[in-house]
C-alpha positions as CSV (number, residue, x, y, z in Angstrom):
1,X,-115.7,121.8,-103.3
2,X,-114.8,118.3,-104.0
3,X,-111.1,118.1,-104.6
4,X,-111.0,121.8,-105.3
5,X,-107.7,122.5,-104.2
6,X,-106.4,119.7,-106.4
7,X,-107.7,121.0,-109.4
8,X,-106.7,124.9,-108.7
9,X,-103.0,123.4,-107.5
10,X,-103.0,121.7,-111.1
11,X,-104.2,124.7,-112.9
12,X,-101.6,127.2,-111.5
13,X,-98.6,124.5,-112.1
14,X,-99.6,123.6,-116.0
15,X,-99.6,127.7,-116.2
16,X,-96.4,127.6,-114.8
17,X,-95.0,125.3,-116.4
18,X,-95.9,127.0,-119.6
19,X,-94.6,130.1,-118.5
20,X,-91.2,127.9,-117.9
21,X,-90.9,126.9,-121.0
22,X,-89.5,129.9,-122.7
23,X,-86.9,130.1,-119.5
24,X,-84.2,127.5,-117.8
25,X,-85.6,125.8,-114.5
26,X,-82.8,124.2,-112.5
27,X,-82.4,123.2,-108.8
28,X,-80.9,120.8,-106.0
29,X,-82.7,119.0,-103.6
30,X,-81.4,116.5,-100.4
31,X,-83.1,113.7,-99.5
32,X,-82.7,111.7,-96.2
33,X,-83.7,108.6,-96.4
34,X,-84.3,106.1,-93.6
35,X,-85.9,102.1,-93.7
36,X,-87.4,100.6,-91.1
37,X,-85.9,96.8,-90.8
38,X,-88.3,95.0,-88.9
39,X,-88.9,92.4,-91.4
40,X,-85.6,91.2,-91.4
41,X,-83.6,89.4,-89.1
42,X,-80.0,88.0,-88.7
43,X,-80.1,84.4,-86.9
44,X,-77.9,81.2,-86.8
45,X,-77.3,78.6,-84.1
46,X,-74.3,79.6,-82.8
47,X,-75.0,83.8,-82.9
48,X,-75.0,85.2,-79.4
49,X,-77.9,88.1,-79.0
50,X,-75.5,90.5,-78.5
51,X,-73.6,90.1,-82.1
52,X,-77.1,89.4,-83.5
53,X,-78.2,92.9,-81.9
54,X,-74.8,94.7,-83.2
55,X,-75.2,93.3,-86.3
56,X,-79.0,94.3,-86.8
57,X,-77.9,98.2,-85.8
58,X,-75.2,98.0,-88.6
59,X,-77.7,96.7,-91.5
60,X,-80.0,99.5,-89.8
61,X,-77.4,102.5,-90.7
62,X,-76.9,101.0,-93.8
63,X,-79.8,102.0,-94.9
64,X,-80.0,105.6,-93.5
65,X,-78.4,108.1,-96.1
66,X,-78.3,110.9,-98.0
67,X,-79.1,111.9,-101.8
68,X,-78.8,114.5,-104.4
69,X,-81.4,115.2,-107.0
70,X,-80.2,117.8,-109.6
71,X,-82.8,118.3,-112.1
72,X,-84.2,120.8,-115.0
73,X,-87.3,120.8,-117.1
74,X,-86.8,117.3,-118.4
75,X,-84.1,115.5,-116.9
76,X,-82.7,114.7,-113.2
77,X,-79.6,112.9,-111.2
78,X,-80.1,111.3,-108.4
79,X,-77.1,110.1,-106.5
80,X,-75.1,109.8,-103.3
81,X,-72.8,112.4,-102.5
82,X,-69.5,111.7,-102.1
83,X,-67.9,111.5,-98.8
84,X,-64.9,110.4,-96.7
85,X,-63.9,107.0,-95.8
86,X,-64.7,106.2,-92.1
87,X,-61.3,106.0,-90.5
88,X,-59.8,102.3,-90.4
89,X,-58.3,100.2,-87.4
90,X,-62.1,100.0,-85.9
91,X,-62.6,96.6,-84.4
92,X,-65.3,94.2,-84.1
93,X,-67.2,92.1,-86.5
94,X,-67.9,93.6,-90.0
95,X,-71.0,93.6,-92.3
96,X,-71.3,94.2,-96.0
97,X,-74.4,94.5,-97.4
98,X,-74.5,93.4,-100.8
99,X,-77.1,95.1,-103.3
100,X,-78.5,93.1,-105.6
101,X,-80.9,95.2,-106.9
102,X,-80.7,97.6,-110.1
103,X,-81.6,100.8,-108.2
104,X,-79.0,101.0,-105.8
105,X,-76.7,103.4,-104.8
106,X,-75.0,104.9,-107.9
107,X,-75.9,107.6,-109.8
108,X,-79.3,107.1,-111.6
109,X,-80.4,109.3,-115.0
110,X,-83.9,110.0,-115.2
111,X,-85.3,111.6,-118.6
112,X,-89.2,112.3,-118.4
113,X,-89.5,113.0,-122.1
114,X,-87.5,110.1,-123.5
115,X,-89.1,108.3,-120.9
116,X,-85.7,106.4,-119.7
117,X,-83.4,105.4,-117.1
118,X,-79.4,105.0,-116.5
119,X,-78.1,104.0,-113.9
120,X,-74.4,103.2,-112.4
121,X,-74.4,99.8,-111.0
122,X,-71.4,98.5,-108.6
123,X,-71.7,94.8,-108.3
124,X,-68.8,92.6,-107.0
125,X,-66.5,95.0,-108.3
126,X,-67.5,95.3,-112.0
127,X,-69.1,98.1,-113.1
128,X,-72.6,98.5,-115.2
129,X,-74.8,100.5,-116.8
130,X,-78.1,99.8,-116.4
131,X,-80.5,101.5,-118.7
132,X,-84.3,100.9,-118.6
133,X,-87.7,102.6,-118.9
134,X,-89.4,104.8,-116.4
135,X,-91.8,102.9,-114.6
136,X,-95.4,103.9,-115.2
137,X,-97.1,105.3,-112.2
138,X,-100.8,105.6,-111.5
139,X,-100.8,108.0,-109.4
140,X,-104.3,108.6,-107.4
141,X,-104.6,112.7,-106.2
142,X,-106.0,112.9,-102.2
143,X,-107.6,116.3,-101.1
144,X,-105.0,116.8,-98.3
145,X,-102.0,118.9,-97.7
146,X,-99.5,119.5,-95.5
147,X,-95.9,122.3,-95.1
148,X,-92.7,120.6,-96.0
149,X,-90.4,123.7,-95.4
150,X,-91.8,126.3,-97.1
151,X,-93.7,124.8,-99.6
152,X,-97.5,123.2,-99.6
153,X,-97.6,119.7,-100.7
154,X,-100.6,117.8,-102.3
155,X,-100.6,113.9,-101.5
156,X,-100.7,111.3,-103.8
157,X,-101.1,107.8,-103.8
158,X,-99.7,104.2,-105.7
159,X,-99.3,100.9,-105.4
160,X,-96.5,98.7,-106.6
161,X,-97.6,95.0,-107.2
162,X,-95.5,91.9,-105.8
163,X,-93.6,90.5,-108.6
164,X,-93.7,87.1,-109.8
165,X,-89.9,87.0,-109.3
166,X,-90.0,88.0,-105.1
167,X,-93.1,85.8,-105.0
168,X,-90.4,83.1,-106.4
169,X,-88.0,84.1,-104.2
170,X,-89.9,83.8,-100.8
171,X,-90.6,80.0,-101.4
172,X,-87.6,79.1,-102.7
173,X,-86.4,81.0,-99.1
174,X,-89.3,79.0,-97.1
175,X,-88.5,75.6,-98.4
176,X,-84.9,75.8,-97.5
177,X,-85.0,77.6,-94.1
178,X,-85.3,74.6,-92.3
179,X,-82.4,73.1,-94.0
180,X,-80.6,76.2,-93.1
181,X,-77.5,76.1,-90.5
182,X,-75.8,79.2,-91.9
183,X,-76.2,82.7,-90.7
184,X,-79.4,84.0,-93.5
185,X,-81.6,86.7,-93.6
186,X,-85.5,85.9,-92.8
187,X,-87.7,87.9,-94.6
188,X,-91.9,88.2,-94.0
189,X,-94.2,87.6,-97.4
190,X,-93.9,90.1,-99.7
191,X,-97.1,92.2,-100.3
192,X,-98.3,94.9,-102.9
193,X,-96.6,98.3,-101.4
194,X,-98.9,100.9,-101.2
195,X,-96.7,104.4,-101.9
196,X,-97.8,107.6,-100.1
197,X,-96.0,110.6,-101.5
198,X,-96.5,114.3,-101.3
199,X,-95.4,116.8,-104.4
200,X,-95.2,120.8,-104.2
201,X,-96.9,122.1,-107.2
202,X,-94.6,125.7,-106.7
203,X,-91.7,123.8,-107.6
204,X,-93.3,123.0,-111.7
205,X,-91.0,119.8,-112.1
206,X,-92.3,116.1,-112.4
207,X,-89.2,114.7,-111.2
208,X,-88.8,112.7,-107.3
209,X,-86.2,111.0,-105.5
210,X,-85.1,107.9,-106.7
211,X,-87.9,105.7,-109.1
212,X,-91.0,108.6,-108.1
213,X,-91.7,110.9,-110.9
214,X,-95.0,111.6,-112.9
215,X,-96.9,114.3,-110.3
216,X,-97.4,118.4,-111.2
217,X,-94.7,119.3,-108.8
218,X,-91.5,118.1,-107.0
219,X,-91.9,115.4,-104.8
220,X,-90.9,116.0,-101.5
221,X,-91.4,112.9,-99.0
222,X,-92.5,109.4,-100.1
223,X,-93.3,106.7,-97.6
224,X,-93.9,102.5,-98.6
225,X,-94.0,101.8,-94.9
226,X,-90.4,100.8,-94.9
227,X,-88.9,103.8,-96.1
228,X,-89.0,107.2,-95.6
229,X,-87.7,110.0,-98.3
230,X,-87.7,113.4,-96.9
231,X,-86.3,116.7,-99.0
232,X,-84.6,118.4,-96.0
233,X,-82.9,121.4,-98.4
234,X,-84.0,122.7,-101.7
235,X,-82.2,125.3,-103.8
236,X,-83.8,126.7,-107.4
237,X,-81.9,128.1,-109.8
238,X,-78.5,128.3,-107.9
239,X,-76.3,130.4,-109.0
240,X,-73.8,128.0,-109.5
241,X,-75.5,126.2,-112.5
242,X,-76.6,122.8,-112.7
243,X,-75.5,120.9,-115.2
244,X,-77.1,117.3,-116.3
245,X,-74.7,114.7,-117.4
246,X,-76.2,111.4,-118.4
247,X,-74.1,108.4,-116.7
248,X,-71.7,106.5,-118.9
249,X,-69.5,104.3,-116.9
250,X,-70.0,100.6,-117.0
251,X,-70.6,98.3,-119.2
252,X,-73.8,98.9,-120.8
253,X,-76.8,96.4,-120.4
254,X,-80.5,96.3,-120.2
255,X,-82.4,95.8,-117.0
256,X,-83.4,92.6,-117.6
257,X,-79.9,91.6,-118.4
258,X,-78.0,93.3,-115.3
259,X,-80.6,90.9,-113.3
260,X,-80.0,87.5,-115.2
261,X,-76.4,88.4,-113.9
262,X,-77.4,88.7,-110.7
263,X,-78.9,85.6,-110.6
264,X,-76.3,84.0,-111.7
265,X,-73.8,85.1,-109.6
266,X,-76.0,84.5,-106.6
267,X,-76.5,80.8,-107.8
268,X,-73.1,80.8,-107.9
269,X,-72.5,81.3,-104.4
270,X,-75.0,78.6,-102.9
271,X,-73.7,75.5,-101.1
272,X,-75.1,72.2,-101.9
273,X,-78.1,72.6,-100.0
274,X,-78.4,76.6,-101.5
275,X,-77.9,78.5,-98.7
276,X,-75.0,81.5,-99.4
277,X,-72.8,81.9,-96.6
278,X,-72.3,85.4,-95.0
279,X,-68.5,85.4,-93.4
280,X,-68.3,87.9,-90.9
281,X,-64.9,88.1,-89.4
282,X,-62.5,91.3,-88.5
C-alpha cells in the first residue's frame, strides 16, 4: 500500500506518454504568481512610515503577476504576457525594481531533451540572451494528493542549497549596514529553500513554470515559502496551435557570463563606502 498511488500514477503516465509519442501534445497554461516580502524591508533615517509603508505595497505588487507556459512533448515558453502601459500623470513617489537575476521576467526557453535554457534578459536597457543548462532536480515523490481544477496532483518535494555567492553577498551586506545612511534593502540569512510542488500525471508533460521541470506530469503549483505558483487555466491541444519558438534576441552569453556583468555593473554603482543609492523622486 506503501506509496501505491505513486507508482500506479507513474505507471499510467509513462503508458501515456508512450501512446503520445506517435501524436502532437500541445497546451497553454497561466500561472499567478505571488511572493511574500517579509524578509525585506525598505529603511533610512529620514523615511517617514508612511512612504516606507507605500513603498513596501509597491515592491509587494511587483511581485504579483502573471505567466504563460506554452509547451509540447519536449520543449516549453514561459513568459509574461504582454499588456498595456498603466496610464501616466499618476503622482507620488516611484519605485523601480531592478532584476538582477538571470531568471527574470523575459521570455525563458526550456528544452528537456537537449537539456537547455534561453532566456531574454532586460538589464539597464541592453538586451541578452542568456543560455544555460537545466538545473538538475531531485525530486523526492510524497503519497499525498490534492484537486487543482480538474485534475489530481501528486506532491513532490526539493531543496535548493544556499550558494556560495548569496552566502557572500549577506556579509558583504552585514558588514556595511552600519555604515549605511542611504535608503537599502535588509534582507534575513539566506537558507536552503525547501520546494514543495504538485504535478498532474493526466497532463503527460515534464515541463513547470519557470526553473520546475523533471516530474511525470505538469506541474501545477510550487511553493518555496516565499512564492506561490498556481496554474489558474489550462488549455490542451487548442485549436489554435501552439507553436515553440526558441528566443533569439540579445546578445548571446552564458550564465556565468550575464552574472560577471551584473556584478560589475552593480560595483559600478556603489559609493565610496559601497552602498548603491536608490533615488526615488516623481
Amino acid at each position: 500500500m506503501i506509496k501505491s498511488a505513486i507508482t500506479a500514477a507513474i505507471v499510467a503516465t509513462l503508458f501515456s506518454f508512450q501512446l503520445m509519442q506517435a501524436q502532437e501534445f500541445t497546451g497553454r497554461a497561466t500561472y499567478q504568481t505571488k511572493t511574500i516580502m517579509n524578509d525585506i524591508q525598505i529603511s533610512g533615517s529620514n523615511m517617514t512610515p508612511d512612504l516606507q509603508a507605500s513603498l513596501e505595497e509597491k515592491l509587494k505588487k511587483g511581485f504579483e503577476k502573471t505567466y504563460e507556459l506554452s509547451f509540447n512533448k519536449t520543449e516549453s515558453v514561459y513568459e509574461e504576457p504582454q499588456r498595456l502601459e498603466s496610464p501616466s500623470g499618476s503622482s507620488g513617489a516611484k519605485m523601480v525594481v531592478v532584476n538582477t537575476s538571470s531568471s527574470g521576467d523575459g521570455k525563458s526557453y526550456k528544452n528537456i531533451k537537449d537539456k537547455t535554457v534561453l532566456s531574454e534578459e532586460d538589464f539597464f536597457g541592453k538586451e541578452f540572451l542568456v543560455s544555460d543548462s537545466l538545473p538538475k532536480w531531485d525530486w523526492k515523490l510524497v503519497d499525498e494528493t490534492k484537486k487543482i481544477g480538474n485534475f489530481t496532483c501528486y506532491k513532490a518535494i526539493g531543496v535548493i542549497p544556499v550558494s556560495k555567492e548569496d552566502l557572500e553577498a549577506y556579509e558583504k551586506m552585514k558588514n556595511k549596514k552600519s555604515e549605511s545612511k542611504t535608503v537599502l534593502f535588509t534582507v534575513n540569512e539566506p537558507k536552503d529553500r525547501t520546494i514543495t510542488v504538485w504535478y498532474a500525471p493526466e497532463i503527460p508533460v515534464s515541463h513547470g513554470p519557470g526553473e520546475y521541470w523533471g516530474l511525470p506530469g505538469l506541474i501545477m503549483e510550487v511553493n518555496d515559502a516565499k512564492t506561490v505558483i498556481l496554474c489558474s487555466k489550462i488549455v490542451l491541444n487548442p485549436k489554435d496551435k501552439v507553436v515553440i519558438k526558441m528566443p533569439k534576441k540579445g546578445k548571446k552569453v552564458t550564465k556565468k557570463e550575464y552574472e560577471a556583468l551584473i556584478e560589475k555593473q552593480m560595483e559600478s554603482m556603489k559609493d565610496s563606502k559601497g552602498n548603491i543609492h536608490i533615488n526615488l523622486g516623481n
